[in-house]
C-alpha positions in Angstrom: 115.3 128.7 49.9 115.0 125.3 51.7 111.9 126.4 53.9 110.1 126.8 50.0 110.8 123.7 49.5 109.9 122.4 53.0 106.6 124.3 52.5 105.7 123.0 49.2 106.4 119.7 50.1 104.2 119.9 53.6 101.8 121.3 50.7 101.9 118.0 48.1 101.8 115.6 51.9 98.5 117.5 52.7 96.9 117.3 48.9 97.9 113.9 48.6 96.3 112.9 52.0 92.9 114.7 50.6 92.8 113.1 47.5 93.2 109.1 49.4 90.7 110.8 52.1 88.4 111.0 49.1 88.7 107.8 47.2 88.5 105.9 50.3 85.3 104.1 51.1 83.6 105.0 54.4 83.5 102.6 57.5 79.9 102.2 57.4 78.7 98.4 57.4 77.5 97.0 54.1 74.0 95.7 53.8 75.0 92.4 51.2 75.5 88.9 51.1 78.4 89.1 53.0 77.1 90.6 56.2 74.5 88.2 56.5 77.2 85.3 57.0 78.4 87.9 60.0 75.4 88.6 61.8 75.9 85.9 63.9 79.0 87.8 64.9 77.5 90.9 65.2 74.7 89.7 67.3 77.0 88.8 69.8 79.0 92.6 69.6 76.2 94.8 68.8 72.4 95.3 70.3 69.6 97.0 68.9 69.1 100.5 69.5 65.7 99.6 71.2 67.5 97.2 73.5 70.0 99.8 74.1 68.0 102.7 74.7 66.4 100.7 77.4 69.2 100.0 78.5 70.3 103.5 79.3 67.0 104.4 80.8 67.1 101.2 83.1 70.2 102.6 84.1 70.1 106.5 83.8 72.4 108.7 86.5 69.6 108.8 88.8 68.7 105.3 88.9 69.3 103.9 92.3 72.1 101.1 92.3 71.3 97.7 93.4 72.3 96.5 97.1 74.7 94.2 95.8 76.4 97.0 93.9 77.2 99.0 96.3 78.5 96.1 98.6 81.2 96.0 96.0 82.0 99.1 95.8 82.5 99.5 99.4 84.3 96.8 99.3 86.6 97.9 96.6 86.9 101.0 98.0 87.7 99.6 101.5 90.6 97.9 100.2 92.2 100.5 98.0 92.1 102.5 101.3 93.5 100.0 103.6 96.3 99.4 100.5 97.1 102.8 100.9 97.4 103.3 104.5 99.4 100.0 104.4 101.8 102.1 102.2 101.9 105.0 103.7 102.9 103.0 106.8 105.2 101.2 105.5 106.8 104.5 103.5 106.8 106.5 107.4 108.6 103.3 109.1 111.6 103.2 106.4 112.0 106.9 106.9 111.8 106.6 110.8 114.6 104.1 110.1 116.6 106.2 107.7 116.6 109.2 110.4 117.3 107.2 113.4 120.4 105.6 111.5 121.8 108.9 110.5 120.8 110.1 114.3 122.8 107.4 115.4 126.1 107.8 112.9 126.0 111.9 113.5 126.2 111.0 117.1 128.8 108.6 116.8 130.7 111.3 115.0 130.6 113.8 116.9 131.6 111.4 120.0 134.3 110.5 118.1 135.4 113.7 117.2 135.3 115.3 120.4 137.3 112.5 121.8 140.2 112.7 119.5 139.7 116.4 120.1 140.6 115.6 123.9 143.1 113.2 123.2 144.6 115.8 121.5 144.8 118.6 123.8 145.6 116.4 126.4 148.5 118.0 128.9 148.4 115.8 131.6 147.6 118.3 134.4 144.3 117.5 134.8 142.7 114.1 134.6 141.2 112.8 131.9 137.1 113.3 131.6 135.6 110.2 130.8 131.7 109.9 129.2 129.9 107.8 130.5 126.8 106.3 128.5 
């Protein structure tokens, strides 16, 4: 019984969407009084669709990019490479570190162990073997 009433309101949430949907004006820009005080505004946002089309021609996927242009993207593109190698540098040397450490501890363990391990078993018949580093 509850997914009725789930489904009937879902139902009245749709319908009442529809009906504001309707009544709603559209986003379209008014042509009055008022959007005269505001074409100084727009000027500054908007262009003509002359100057725009031109635009797009001017600057069409095929167009050739200016020297300057693609200076800067070399440039850009030089750095976001040197950035990453500088990471990936810096990423390798703390794990070289990290393994060297735990090198260095396992090592230290395992001397140690081995030498209580002697210490242990020591009987005193033969001498005593000695490491030497």
């Amino acid at each position: 019984m509850s997914w009725t009433k789930a489904f009937v309101a879902y139902l009245m949430t749709i319908l009442f969407i529809l009906t504001i949907s309707i009544v709603v004006e559209s986003a379209a820009v008014r042509d009055d009084a008022k959007a005269d005080e505001r074409k100084g505004v727009a000027r500054k946002v908007f262009m003509p669709e002359s100057d725009a089309s031109n635009f797009f021609k001017r600057r069409s996927r095929r167009s050739i990019q200016h020297y300057l242009e693609l200076q800067a993207e070399q440039r850009v593109r030089l750095k976001h490479n040197e950035q990453r190698r500088e990471y990936n540098e810096e990423q390798r040397n703390e794990y070289e570190n990290y393994v060297e450490e735990e090198r260095d501890e396992q090592t230290e363990r395992t001397r140690e162990t081995s030498e209580q391990f002697r210490e242990f078993h020591y009987d005193g018949l033969y001498p005593r073997f000695h490491w030497f580093h």
